[in-house]
C-alpha positions as CSV (number, residue, x, y, z in Angstrom):
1,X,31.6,23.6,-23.9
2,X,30.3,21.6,-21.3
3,X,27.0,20.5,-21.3
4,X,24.7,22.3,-18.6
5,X,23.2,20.0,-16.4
6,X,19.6,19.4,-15.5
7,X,18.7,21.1,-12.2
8,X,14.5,20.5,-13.2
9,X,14.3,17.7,-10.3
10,X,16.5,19.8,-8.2
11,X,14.3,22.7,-7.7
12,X,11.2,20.3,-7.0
13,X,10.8,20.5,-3.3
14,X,7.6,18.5,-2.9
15,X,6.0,15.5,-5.3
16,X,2.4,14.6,-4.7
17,X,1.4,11.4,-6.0
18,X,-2.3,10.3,-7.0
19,X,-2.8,6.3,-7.7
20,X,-6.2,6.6,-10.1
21,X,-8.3,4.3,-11.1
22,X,-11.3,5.0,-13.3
23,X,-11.6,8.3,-11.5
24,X,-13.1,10.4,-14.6
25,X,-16.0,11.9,-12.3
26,X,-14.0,12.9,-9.5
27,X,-10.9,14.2,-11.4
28,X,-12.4,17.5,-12.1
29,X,-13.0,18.5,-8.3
30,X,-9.8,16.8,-7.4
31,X,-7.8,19.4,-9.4
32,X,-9.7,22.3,-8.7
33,X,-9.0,22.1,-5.1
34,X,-5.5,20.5,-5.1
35,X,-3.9,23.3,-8.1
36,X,-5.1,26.5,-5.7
37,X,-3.2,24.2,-2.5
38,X,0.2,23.9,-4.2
39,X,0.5,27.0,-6.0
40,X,-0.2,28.7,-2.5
41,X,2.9,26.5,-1.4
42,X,5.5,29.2,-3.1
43,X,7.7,26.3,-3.5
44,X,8.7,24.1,-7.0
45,X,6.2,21.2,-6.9
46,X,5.3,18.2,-9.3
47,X,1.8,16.6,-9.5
48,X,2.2,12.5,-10.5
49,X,-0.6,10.8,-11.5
50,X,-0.4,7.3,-11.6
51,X,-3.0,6.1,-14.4
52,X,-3.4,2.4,-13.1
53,X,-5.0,1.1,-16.1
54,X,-7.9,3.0,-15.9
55,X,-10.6,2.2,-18.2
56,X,-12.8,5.3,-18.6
57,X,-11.4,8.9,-19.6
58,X,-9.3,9.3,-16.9
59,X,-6.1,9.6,-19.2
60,X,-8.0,11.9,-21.5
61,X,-9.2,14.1,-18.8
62,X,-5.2,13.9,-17.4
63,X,-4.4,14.7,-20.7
64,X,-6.1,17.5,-20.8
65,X,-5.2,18.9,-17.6
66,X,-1.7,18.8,-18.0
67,X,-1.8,21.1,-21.4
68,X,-3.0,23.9,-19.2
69,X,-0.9,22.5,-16.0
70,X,2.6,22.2,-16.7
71,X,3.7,20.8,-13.1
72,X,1.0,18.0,-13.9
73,X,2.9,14.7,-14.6
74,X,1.0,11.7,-16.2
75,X,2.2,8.4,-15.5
76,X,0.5,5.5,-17.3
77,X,1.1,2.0,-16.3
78,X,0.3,-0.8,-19.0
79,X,-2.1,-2.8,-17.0
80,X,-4.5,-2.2,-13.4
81,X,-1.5,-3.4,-10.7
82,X,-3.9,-2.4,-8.1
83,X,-3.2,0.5,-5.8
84,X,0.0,-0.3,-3.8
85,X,1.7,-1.2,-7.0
86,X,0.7,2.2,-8.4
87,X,1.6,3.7,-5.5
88,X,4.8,2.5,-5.5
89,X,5.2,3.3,-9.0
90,X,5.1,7.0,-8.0
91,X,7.2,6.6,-5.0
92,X,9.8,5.2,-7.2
93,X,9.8,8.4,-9.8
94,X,8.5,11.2,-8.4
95,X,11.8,14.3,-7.9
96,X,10.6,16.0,-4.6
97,X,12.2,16.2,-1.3
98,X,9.4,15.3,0.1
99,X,6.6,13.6,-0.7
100,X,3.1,13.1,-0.4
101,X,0.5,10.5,-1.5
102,X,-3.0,11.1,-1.6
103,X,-5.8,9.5,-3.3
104,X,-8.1,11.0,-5.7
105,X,-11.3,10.2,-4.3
106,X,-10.9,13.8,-1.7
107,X,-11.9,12.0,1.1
108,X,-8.4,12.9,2.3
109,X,-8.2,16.2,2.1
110,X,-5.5,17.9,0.0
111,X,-5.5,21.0,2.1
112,X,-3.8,19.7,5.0
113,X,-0.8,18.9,2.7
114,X,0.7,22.8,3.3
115,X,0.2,21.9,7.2
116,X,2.0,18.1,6.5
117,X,5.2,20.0,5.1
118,X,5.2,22.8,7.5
119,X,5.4,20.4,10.7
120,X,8.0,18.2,8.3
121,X,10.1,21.3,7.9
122,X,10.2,22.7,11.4
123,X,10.5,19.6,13.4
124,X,12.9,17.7,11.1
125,X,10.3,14.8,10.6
126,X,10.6,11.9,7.9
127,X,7.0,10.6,7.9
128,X,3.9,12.9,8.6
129,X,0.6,10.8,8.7
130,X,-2.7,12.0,8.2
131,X,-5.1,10.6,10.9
132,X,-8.9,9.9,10.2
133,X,-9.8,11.6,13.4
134,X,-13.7,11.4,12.5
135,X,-15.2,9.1,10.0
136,X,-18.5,9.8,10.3
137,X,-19.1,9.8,6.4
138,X,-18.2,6.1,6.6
139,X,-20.8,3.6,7.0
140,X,-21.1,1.8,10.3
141,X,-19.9,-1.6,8.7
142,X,-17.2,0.2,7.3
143,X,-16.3,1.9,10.5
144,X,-16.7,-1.4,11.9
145,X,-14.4,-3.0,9.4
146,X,-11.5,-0.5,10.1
147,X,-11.7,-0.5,13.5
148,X,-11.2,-4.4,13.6
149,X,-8.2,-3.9,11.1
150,X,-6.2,-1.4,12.9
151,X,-6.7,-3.6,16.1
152,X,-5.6,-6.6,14.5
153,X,-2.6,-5.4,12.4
154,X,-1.4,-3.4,15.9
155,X,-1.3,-6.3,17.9
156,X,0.5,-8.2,15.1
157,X,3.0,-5.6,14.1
158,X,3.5,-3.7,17.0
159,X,1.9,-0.1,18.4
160,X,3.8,1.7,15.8
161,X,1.4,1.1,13.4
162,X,-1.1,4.3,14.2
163,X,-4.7,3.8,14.1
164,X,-6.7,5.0,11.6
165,X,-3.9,6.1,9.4
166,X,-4.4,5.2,5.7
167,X,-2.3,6.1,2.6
168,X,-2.3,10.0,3.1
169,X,1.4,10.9,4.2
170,X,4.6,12.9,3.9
171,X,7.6,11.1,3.3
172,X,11.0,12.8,3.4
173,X,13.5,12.0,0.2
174,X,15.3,9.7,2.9
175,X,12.1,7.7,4.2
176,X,11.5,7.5,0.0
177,X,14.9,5.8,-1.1
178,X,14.5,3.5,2.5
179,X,11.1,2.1,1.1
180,X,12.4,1.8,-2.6
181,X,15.4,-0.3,-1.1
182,X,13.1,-2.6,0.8
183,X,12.5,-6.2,-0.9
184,X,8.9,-6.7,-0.8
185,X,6.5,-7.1,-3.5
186,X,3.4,-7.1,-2.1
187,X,4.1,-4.0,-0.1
188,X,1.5,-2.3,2.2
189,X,2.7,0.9,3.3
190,X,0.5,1.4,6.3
191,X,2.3,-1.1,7.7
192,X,5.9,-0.7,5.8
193,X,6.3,3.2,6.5
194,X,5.5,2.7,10.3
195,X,8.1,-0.4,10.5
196,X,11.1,2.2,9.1
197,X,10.8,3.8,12.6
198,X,11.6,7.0,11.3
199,X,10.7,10.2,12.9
200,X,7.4,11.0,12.6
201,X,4.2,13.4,13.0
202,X,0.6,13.2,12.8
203,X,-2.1,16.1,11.2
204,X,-5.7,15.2,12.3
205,X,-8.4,15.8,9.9
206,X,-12.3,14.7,9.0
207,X,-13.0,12.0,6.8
208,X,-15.2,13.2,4.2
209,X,-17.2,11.2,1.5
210,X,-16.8,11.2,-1.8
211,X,-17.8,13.8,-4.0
212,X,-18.4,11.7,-7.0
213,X,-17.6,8.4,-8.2
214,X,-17.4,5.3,-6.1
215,X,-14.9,3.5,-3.8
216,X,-12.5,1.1,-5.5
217,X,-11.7,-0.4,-2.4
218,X,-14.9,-3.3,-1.9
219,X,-15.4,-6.2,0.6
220,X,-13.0,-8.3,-1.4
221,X,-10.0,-5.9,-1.8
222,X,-10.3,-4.5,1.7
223,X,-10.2,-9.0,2.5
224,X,-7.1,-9.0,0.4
225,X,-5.4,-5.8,2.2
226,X,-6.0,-7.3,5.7
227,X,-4.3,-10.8,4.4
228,X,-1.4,-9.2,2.8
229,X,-1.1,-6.8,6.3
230,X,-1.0,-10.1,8.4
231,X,0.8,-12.6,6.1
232,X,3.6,-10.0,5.2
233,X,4.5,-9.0,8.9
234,X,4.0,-11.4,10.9
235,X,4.4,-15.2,11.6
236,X,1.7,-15.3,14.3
237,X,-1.1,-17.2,11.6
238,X,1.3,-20.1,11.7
239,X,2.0,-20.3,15.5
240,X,-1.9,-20.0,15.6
241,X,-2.2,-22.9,13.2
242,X,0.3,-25.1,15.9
243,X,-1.8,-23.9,18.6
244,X,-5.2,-25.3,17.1
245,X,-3.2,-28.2,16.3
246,X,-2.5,-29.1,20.2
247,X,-5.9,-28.2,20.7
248,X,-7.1,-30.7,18.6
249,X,-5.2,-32.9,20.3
250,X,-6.5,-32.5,23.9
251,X,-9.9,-33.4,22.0
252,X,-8.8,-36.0,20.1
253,X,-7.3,-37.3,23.8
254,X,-10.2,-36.8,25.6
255,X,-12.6,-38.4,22.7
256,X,-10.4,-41.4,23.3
257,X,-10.8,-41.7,26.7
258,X,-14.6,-41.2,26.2
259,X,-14.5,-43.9,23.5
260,X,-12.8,-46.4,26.0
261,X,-14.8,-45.8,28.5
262,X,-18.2,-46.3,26.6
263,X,-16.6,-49.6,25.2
264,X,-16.1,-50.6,28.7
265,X,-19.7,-49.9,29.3
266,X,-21.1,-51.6,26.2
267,X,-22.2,-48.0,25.9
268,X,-20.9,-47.7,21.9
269,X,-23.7,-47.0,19.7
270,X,-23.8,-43.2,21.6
271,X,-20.1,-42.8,20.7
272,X,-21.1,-42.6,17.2
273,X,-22.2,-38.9,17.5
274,X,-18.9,-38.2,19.4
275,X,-16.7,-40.1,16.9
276,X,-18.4,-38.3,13.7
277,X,-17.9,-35.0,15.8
278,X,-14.1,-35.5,16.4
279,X,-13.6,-36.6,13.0
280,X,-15.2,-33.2,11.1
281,X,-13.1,-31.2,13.9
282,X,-10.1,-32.7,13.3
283,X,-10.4,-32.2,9.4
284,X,-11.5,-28.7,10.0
285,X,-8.7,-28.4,12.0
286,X,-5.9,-29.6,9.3
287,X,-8.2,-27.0,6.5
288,X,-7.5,-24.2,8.0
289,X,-3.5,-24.9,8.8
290,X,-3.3,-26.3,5.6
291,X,-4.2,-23.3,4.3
292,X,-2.3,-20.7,6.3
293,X,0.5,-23.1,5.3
294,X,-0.9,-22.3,2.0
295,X,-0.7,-18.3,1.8
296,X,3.3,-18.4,3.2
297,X,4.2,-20.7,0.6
298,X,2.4,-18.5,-1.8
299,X,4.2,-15.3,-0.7
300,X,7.5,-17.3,-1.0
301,X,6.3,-18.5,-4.2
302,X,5.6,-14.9,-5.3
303,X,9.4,-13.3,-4.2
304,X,10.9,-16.4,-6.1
305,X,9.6,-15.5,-9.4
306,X,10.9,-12.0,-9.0
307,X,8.1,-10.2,-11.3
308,X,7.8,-6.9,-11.7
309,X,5.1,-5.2,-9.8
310,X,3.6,-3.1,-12.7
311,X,5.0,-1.9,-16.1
312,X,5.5,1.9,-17.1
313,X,3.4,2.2,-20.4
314,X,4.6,5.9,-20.4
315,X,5.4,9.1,-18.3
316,X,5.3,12.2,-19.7
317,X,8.4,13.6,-17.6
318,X,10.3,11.3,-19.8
319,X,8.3,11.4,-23.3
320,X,8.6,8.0,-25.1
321,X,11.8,7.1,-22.9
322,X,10.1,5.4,-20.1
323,X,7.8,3.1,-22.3
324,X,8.1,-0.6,-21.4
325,X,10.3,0.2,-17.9
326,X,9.4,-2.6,-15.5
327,X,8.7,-1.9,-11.7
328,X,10.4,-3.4,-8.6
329,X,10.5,-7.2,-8.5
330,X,11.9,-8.5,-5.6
331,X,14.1,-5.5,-4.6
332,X,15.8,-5.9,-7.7
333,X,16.5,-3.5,-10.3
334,X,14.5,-3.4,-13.8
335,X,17.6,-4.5,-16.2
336,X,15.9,-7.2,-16.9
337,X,13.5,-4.8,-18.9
338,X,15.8,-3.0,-20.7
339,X,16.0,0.1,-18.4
340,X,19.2,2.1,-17.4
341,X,20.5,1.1,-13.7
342,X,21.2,5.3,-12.4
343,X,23.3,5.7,-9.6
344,X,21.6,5.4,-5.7
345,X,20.3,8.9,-4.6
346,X,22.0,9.9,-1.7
347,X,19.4,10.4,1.4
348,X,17.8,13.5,1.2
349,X,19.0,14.4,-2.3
350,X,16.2,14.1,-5.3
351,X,16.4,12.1,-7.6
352,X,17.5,13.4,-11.4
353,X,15.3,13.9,-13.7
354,X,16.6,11.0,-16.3
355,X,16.3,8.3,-13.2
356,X,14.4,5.5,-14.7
357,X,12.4,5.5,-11.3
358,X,13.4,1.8,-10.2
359,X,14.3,0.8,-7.0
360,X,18.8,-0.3,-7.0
């Protein structure tokens, strides 16, 4: 008799996936107000919690939840990848026809998810985003901050890009298997879901602060995300690099002529102070192209090796059976890990349950 075959994934109409990192305080409020939201849903769901290395007692807490939550689905990565690699590592597993990614801290609210599907479902849509439409809880440096980001990455990658839009978002099973066929590694998907050009919708909603806990997101890793945005789409840093270049030039040219001109005059002790201020110009000048140079060659650097983005320690949807699976490197499958190429997912059909979750 033939064996019957697994319809669990089939059923799952919507995944919502949580990147977490040390997120013990806030856990507790995070599931008391996101359980009540998807059970109201009256359709098959799966919660994925991406454990990015997470030093406190976040995975105990998980743990814990899931014995009394059984559409609660713990996936533990071996080391912190940071938060667009565990993003992407629940991107590439989670079984819903749609999916949504939210972050645990609740300042995205998990309530305007049922409103996020319903607009997806009636309109046809592949990408809802959820829009910070007030962010008064922010601090005004960190308003500030956002602002100047959005601005930026617009003009560099195009008015597609909508402002104040972070991680919280609906993808359809077709925008899903678009982004896990995409090549890059150090993915930004602010700027990656925009460039599919897929239909989309917006939900507006009010920033709120954080509950408990603290951001994980400081000054240096909101640096990084803005580098990343502009190195990854867009070659504009290097135009501006030959631009500064023939600027220096012009100087340089017109500190000649200065310099000729004061040795015609017998005038060259003042030329010193020009001279000296030409030459730290000039090296300033070479610096910073040296170094946008620098950050491409990096990035190329980066894709060449081919790594893996982050490294499945274990996912309880799988038991023991996902241990060691690598992530994405390169757009490449994980066989160099030891994992089991399955078959591409047709758009708009979930992914079985025994998919090793890797992008093909």
């Amino acid at each position: 008799m033939p064996e019957a075959p697994d319809t669990t994934a089939a059923v799952t109409v919507l995944s919502v996936v949580v990147p977490m990192y040390n997120e013990e305080e806030v856990l507790p409020a995070l599931v008391s107000r996101l359980r009540p939201v998807l059970a109201g849903l009256g359709v098959g769901y799966e919660v994925v919690a991406v454990d990015d290395g997470s030093t406190d007692r976040t995975a105990e807490l998980l743990a814990a939840f899931r014995l009394g939550w059984p559409e609660l689905r713990v996936i533990g990565l071996r080391r912190n990848s940071g938060h667009q690699a565990a993003l992407t590592a629940g991107l590439d597993r989670a079984h819903g026809a749609y999916v949504v990614s939210l972050d645990a801290d609740l300042q995205d609210p998990p309530e305007k998810i049922p409103e996020m599907l319903e607009l997806a479902r009636a309109e046809g849509l592949d990408i809802v985003y959820g829009i910070r439409a007030d962010r008064a809880s922010d601090t005004g440096f960190k308003r500030w901050t956002a602002g100047l980001y959005y601005l930026l990455v617009r003009r560099l990658a195009g008015p597609s890009v909508p402002a104040q839009a972070g991680d919280f978002r609906l993808l359809s099973r077709a925008a899903v298997d678009a982004l896990r066929a995409l090549p890059d590694q150090q993915r930004v998907y602010r700027l990656l879901v925009p460039w599919l050009g897929f239909p989309s919708g917006r939900v507006t909603y009010e920033r709120a602060p954080r509950p408990a806990g603290r951001s994980k997101y400081p000054l240096g890793r909101m640096i990084r995300l803005a580098v990343d945005s502009v190195t990854g789409f867009s070659a504009a840093p290097l135009r501006i690099a030959t631009w500064l270049g023939g600027f220096a030039f012009l100087v340089c040219l017109t500190l000649m002529v200065y310099t000729l001109s004061a040795h015609a005059l017998e005038h060259t002790v003042p030329g010193w102070t020009s001279l000296f201020t030409g030459v730290l110009f000039i090296g300033a000048v070479q610096l910073i192209c040296v170094g946008l140079l620098g950050e491409y060659v990096g990035r190329i650097y980066t894709a060449v090796q081919n790594r893996p983005t982050y490294f499945i320690g274990h996912d309880t949807a799988q038991g023991e059976a996902g241990n060691g699976v690598a992530g994405p490197g390169g757009g490449h499958d994980a066989a160099h890990a030891g994992a089991a190429i399955p078959p591409p997912a047709e758009a708009g059909t979930p992914l079985s349950q025994g998919s090793s979750g890797v992008r093909t």
